[in-house]
Z-matrix of the N, CA and C atoms (Angstrom, degrees):
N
C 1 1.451
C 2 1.519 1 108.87
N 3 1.382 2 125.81 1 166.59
C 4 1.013 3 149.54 2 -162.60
C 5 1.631 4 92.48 3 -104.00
N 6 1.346 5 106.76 4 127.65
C 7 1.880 6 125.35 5 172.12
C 8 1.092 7 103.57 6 -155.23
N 9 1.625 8 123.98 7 134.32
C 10 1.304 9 137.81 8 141.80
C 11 1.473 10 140.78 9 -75.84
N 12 1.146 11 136.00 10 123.97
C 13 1.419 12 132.92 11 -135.87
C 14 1.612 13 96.24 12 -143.69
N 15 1.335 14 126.64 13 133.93
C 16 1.066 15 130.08 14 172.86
C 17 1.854 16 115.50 15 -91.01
N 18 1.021 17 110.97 16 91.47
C 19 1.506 18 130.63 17 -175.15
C 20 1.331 19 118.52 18 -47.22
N 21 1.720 20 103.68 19 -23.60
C 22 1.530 21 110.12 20 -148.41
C 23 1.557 22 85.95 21 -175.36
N 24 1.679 23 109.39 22 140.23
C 25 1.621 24 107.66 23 178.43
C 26 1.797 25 95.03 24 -124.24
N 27 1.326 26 112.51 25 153.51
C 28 1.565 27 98.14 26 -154.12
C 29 1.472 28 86.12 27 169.41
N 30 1.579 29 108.76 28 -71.85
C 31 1.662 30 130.78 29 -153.25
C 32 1.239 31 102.01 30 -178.94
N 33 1.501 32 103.86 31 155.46
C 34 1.954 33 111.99 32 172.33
C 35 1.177 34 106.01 33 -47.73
N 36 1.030 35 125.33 34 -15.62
C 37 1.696 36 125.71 35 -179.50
C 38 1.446 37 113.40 36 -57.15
N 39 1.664 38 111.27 37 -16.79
C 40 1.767 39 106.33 38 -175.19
C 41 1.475 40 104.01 39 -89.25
N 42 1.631 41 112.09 40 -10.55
C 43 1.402 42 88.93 41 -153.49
C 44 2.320 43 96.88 42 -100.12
N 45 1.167 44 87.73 43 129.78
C 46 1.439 45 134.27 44 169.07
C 47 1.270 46 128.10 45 -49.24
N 48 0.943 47 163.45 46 102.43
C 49 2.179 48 156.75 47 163.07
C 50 1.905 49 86.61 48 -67.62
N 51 1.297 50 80.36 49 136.23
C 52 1.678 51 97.30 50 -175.75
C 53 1.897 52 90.26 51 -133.64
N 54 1.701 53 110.01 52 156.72
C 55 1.422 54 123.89 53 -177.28
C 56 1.475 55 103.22 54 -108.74
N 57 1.477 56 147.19 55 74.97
C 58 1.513 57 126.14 56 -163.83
C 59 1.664 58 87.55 57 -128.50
N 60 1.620 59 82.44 58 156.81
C 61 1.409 60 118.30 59 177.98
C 62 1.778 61 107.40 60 -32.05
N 63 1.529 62 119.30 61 152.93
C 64 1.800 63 100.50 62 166.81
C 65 1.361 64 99.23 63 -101.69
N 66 1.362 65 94.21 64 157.40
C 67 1.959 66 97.72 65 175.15
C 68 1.188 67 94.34 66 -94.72
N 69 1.644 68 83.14 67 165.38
C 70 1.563 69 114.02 68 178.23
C 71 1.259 70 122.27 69 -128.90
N 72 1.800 71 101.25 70 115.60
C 73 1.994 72 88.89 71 -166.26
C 74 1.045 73 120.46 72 -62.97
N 75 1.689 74 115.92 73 174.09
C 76 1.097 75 114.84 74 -173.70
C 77 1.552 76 111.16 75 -132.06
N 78 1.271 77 144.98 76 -177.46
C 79 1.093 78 132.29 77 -178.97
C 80 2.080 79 122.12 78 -32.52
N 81 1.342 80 96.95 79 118.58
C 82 1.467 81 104.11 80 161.14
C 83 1.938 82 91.82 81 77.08
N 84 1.210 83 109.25 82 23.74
C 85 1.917 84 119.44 83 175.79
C 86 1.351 85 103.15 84 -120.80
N 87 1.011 86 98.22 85 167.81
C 88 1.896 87 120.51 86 -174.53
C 89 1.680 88 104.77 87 -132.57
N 90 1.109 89 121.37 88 135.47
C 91 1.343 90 141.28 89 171.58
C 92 1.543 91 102.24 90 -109.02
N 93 1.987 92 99.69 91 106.67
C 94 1.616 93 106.89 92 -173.54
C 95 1.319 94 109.01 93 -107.70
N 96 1.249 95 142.67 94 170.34
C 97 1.712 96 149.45 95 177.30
C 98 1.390 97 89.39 96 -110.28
N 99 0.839 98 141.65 97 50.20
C 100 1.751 99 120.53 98 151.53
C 101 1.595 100 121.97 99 3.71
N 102 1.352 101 107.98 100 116.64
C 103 1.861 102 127.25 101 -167.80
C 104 1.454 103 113.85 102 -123.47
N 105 1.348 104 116.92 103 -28.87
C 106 1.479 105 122.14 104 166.59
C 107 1.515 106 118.76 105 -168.94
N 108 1.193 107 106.58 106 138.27
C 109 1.316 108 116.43 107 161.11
C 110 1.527 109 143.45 108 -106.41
N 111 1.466 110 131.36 109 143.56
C 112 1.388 111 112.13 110 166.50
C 113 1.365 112 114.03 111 -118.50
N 114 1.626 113 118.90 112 128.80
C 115 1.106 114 110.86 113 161.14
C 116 1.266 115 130.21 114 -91.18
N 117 1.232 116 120.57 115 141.99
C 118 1.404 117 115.13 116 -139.38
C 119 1.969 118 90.32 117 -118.14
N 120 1.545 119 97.77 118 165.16
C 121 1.868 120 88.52 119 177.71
C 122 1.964 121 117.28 120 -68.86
N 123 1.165 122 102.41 121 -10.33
C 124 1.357 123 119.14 122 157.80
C 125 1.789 124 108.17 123 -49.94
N 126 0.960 125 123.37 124 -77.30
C 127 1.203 126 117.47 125 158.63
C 128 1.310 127 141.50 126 -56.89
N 129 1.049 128 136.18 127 -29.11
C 130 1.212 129 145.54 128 169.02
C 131 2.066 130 96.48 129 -76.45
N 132 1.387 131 117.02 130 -22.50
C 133 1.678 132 91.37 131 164.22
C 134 1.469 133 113.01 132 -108.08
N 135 1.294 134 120.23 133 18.27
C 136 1.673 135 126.03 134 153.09
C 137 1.676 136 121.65 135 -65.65
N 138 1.465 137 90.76 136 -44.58
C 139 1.251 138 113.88 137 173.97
C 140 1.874 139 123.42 138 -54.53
N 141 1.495 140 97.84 139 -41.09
C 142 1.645 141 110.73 140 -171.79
C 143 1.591 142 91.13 141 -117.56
N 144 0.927 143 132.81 142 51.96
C 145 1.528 144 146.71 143 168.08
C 146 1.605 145 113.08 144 27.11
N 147 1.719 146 102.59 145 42.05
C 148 1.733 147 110.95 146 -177.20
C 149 1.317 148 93.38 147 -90.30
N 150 1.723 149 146.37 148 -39.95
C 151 0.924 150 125.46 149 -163.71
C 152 1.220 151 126.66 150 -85.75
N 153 1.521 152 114.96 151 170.35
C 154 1.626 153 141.44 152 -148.47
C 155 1.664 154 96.92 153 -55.59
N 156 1.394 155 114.86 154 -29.64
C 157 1.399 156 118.17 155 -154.67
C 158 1.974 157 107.64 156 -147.16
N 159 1.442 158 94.79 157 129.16
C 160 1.394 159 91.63 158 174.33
C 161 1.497 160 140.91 159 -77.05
N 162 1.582 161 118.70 160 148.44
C 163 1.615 162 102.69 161 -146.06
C 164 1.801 163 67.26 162 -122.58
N 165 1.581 164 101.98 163 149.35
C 166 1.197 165 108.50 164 171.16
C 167 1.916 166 118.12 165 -94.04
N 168 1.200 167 110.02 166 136.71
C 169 1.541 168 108.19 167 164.89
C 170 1.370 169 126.04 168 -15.64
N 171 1.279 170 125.98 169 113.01
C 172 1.561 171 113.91 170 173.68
C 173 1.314 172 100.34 171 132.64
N 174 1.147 173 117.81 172 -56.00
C 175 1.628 174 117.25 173 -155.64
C 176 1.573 175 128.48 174 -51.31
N 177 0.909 176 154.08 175 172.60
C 178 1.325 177 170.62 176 -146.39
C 179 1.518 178 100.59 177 -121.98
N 180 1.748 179 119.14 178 97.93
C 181 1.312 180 100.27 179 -163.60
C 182 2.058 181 96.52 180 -92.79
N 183 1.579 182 95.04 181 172.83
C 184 1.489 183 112.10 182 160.96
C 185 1.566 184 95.88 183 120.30
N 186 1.446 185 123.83 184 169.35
C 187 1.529 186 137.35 185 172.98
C 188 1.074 187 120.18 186 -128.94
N 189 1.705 188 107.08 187 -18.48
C 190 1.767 189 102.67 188 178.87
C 191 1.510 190 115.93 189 -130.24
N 192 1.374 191 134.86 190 145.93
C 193 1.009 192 131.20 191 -153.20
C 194 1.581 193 94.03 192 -157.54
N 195 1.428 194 114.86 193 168.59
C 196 1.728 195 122.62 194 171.38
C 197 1.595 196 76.87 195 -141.22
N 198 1.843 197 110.06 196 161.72
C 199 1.470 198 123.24 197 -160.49
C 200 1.228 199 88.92 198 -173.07
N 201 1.875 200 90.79 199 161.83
C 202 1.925 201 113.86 200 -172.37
C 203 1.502 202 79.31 201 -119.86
N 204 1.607 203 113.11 202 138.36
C 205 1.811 204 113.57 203 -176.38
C 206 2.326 205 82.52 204 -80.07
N 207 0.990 206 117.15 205 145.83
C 208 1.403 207 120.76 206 172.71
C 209 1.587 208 101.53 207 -109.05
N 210 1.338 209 128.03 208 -48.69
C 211 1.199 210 114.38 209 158.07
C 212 1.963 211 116.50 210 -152.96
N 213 1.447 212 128.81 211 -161.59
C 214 1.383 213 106.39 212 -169.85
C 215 1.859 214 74.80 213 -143.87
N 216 1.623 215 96.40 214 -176.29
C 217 1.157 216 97.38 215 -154.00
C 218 1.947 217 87.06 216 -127.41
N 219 1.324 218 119.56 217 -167.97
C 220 1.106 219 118.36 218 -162.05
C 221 1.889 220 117.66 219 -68.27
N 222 0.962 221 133.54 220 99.28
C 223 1.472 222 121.87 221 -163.65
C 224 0.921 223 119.17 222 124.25
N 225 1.477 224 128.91 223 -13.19
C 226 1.492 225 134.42 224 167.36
C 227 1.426 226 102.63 225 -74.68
N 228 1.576 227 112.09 226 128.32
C 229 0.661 228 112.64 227 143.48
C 230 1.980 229 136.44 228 -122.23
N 231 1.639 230 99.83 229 -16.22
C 232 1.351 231 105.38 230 -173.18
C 233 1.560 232 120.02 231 -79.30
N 234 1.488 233 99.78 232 12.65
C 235 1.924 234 103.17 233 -166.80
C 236 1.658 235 82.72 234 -157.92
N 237 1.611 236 82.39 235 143.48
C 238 2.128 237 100.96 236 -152.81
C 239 1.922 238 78.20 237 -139.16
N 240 1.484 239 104.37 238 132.18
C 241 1.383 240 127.66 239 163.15
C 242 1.975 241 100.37 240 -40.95
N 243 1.423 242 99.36 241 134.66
C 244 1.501 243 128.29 242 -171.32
C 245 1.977 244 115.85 243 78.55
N 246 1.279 245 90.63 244 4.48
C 247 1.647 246 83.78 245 174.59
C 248 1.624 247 121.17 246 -69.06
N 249 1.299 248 122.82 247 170.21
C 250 1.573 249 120.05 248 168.04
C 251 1.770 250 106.74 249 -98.81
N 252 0.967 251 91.56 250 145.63
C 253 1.279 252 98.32 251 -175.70
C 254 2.183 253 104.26 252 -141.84
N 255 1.319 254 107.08 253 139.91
C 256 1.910 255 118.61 254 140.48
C 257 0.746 256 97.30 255 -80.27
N 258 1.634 257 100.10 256 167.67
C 259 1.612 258 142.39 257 154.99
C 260 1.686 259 95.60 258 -68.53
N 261 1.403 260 113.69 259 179.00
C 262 1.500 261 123.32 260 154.55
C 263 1.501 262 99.31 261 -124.72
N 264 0.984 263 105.40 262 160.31
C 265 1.631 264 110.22 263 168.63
C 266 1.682 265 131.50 264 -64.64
N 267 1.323 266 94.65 265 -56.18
C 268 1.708 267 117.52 266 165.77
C 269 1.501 268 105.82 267 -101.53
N 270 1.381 269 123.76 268 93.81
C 271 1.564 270 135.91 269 -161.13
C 272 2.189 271 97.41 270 -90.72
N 273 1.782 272 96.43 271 -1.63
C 274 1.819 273 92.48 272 168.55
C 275 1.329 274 103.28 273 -126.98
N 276 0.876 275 111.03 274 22.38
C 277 2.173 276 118.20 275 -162.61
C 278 1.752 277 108.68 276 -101.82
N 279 0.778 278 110.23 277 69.37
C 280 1.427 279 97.46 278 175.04
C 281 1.466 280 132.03 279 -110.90
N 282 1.146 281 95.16 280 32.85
C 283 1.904 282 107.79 281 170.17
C 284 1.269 283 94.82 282 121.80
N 285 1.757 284 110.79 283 153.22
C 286 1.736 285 123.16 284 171.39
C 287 1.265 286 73.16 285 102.79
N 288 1.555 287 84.65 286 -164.84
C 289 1.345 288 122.26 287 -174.07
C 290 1.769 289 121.38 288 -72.38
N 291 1.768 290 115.02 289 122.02
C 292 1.850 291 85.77 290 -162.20
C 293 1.407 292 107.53 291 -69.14
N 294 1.554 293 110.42 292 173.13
C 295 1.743 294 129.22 293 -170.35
C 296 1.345 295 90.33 294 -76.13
N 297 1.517 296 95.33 295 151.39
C 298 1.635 297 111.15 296 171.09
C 299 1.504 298 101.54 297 -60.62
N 300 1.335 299 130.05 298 -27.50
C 301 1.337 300 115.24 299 -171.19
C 302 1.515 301 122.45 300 -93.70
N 303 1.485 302 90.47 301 20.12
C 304 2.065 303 82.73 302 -176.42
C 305 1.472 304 115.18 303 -84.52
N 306 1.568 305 114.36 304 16.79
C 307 1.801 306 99.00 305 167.78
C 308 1.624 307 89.42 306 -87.24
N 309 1.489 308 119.14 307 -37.04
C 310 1.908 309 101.74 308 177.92
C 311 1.663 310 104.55 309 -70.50
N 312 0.948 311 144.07 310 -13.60
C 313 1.494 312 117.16 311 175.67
C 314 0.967 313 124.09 312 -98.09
N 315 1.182 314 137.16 313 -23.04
C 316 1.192 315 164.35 314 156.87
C 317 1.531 316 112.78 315 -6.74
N 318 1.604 317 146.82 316 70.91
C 319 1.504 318 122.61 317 -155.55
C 320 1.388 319 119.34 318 -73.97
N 321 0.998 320 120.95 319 142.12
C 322 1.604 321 160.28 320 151.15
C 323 1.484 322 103.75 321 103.50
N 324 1.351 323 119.21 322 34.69
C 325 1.853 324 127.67 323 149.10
C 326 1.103 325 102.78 324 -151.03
N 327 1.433 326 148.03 325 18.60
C 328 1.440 327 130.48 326 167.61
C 329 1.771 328 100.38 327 -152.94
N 330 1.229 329 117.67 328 19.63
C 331 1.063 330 126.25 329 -175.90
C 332 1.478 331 115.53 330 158.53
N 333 1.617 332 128.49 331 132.43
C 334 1.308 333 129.44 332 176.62
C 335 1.163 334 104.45 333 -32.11
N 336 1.750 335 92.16 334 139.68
C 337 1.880 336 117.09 335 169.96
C 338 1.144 337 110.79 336 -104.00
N 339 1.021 338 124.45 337 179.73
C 340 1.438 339 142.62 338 166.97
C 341 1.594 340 153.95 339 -24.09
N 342 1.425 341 80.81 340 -31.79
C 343 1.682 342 106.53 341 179.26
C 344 0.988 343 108.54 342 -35.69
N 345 1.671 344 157.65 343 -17.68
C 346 1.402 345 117.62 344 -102.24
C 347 1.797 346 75.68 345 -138.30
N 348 1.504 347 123.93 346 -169.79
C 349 1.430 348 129.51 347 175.91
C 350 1.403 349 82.34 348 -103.50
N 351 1.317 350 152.92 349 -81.55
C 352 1.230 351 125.40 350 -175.58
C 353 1.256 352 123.11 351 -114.66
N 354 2.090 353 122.65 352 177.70
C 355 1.246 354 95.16 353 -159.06
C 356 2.196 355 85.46 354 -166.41
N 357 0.811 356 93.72 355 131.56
C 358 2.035 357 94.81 356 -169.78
C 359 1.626 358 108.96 357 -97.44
N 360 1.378 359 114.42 358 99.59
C 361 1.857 360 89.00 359 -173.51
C 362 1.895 361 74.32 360 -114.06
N 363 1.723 362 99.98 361 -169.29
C 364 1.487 363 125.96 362 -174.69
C 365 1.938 364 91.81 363 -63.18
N 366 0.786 365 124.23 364 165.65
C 367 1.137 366 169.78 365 155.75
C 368 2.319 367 96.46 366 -37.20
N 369 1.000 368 86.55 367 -72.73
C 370 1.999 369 104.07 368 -174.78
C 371 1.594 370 107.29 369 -66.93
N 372 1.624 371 113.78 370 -15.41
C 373 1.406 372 115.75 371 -176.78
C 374 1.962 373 112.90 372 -74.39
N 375 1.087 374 114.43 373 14.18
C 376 1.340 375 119.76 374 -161.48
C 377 1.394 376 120.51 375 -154.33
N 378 1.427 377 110.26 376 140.63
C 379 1.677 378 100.67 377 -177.66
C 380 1.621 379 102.53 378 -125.49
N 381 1.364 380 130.95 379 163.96
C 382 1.449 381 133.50 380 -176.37
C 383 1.580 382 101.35 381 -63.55
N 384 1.548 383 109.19 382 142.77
C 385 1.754 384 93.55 383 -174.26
C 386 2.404 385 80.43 384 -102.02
N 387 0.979 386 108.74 385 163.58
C 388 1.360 387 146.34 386 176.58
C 389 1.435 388 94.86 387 -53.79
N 390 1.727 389 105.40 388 102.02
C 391 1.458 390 76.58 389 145.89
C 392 1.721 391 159.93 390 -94.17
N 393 1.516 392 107.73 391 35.40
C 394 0.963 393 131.71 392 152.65
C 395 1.837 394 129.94 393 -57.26
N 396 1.541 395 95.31 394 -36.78
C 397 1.698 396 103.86 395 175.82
C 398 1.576 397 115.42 396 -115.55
N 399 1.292 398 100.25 397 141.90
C 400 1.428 399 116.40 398 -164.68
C 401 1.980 400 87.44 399 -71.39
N 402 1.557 401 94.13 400 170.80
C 403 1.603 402 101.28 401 178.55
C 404 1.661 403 92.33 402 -62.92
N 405 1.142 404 133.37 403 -76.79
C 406 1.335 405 136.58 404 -163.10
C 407 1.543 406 128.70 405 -48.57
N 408 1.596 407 107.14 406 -33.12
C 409 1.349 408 102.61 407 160.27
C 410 1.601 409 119.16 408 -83.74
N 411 1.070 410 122.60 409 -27.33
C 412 1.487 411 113.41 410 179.83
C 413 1.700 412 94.63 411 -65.63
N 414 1.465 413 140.85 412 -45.68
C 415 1.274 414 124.51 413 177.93
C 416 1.560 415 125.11 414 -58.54
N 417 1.679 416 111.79 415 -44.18
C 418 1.507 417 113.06 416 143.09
C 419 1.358 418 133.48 417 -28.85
N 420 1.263 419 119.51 418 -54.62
C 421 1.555 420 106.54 419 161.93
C 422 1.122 421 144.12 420 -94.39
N 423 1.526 422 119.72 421 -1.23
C 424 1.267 423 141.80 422 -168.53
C 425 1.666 424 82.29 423 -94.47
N 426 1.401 425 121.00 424 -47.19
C 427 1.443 426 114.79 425 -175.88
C 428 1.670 427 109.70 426 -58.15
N 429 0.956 428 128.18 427 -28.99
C 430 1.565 429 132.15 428 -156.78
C 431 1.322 430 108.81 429 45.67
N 432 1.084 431 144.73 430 -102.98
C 433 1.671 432 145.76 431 -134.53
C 434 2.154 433 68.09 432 -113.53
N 435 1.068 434 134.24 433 84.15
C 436 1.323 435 130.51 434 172.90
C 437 1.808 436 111.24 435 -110.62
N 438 1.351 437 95.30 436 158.69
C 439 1.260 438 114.88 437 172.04
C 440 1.762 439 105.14 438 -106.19
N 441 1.231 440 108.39 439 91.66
C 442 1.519 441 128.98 440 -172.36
C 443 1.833 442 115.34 441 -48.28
N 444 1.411 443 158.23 442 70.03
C 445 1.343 444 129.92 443 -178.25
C 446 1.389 445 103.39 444 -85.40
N 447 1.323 446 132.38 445 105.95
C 448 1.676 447 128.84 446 147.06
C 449 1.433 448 98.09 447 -88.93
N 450 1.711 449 103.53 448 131.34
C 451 1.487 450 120.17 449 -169.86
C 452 1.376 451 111.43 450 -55.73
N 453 0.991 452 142.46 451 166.42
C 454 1.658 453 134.00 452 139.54
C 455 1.575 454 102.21 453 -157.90
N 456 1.528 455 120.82 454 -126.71
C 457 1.615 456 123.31 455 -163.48
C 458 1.733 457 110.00 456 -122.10
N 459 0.850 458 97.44 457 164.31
C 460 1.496 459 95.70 458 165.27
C 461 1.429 460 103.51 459 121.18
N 462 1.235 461 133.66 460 158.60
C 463 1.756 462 141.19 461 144.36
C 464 1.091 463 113.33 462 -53.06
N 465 1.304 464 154.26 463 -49.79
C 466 1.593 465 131.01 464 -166.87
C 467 1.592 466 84.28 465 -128.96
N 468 1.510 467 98.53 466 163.03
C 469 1.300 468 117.25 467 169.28
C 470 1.741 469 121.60 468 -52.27
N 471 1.204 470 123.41 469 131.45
C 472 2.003 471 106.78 470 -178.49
C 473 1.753 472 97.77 471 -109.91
N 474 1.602 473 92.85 472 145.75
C 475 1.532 474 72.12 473 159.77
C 476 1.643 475 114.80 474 -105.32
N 477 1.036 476 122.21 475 -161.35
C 478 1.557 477 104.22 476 -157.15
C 479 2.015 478 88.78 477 -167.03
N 480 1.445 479 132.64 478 -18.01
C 481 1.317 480 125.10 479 144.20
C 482 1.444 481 105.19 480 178.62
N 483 1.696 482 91.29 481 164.66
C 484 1.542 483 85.97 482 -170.26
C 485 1.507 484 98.24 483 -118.88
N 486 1.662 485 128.59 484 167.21
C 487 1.423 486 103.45 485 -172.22
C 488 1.670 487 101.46 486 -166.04
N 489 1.379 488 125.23 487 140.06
C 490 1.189 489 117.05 488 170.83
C 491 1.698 490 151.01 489 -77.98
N 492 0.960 491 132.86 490 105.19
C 493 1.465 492 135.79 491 -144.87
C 494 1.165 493 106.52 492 -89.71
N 495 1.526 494 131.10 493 -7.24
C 496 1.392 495 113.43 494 -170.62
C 497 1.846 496 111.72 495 100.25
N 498 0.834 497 91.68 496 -48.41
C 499 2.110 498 97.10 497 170.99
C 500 1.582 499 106.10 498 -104.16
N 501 0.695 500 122.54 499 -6.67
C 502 1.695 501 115.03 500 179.45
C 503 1.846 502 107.91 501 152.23
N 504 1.289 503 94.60 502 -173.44
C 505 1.513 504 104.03 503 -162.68
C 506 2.038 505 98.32 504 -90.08
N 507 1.153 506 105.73 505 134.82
C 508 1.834 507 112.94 506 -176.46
C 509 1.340 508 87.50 507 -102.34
N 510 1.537 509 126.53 508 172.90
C 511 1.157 510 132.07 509 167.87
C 512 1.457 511 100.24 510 -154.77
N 513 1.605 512 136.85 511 119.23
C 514 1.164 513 144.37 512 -135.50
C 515 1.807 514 98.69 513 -129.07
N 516 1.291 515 120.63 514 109.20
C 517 1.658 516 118.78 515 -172.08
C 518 1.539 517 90.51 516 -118.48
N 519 1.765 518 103.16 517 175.68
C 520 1.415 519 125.01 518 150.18
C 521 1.428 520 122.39 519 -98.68
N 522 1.671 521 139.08 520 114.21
C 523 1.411 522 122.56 521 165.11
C 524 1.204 523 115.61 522 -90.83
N 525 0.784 524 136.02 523 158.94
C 526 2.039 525 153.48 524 -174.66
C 527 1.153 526 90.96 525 -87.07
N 528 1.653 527 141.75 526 109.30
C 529 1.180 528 131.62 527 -173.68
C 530 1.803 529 92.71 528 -139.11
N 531 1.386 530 104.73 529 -56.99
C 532 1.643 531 116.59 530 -177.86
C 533 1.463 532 113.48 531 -99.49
């Protein structure tokens, strides 16, 4: 499968198209197709070492995503292969007080993000997206001031327009993912 990996933190300039194996969930996991992403200024200051918390070399950047479930793993039962699905933000957070461990779970600084064509989290990391919104606009607005990827072809990412939302400037590309 197709993953993007930040090689080097600096500028978008580190981040990389990588060829790796696809996973395969495993009990109480979901196996997703990744359909869009937003990168958000959250990411883009992981990247140039503005944010609160350090992200190590390598990782799979981004936090929000919309997805096709491709298949589920033993124990799923409330989410059935071809559904739509988000990301959540805090994929161990589910009310109270948060876990000591949410700077590691956290995706694309405490654990691979999104980038990738596919991607296996738990089962609780995801909610049904609407079917009212396409994969790309629910990442458009969930991103707010976002850095848009809807997949398509090519070697490097294109951008294709940039446009104003009312909170700041979006900038809308293609990545080579599928």
């Amino acid at each position: 499968m197709r993953v993007y990996r930040f090689d080097k933190f600096g500028s978008l300039d580190g981040l990389t198209l990588h060829d790796e194996q696809q996973p395969e969930p495993q009990r109480g996991e979901i196996l997703l197709k990744v359909h869009a992403v937003s990168l958000n200024y959250r990411d883009i200051a992981i990247v140039t070492g503005k944010y609160v918390s350090a992200a190590q070399v390598g990782l799979v950047p981004t936090s929000d995503a919309a997805a096709e479930i491709v298949s589920v793993g033993q124990g799923v039962q409330d989410l059935k292969p071809g559904e739509r699905v988000i990301s959540t933000f805090h994929p161990r957070w589910f009310g109270g007080r948060m876990p000591e461990t949410v700077d590691k779970d956290v995706y694309g600084s405490g654990s691979d993000g999104w980038l990738c064509q596919y991607k296996v989290v738990s089962q609780e990391a995801v909610v049904r997206l609407p079917d009212s919104l396409s994969y790309e606009l629910h990442d458009s607005v969930c991103g707010g001031n976002s850095l848009e990827c809807a997949y398509g072809s090519g070697a490097h990412p294109q951008r294709t327009n940039s446009s104003y939302n009312g909170h700041g400037r979006s900038l809308y590309f293609r990545a080579p993912i599928s």
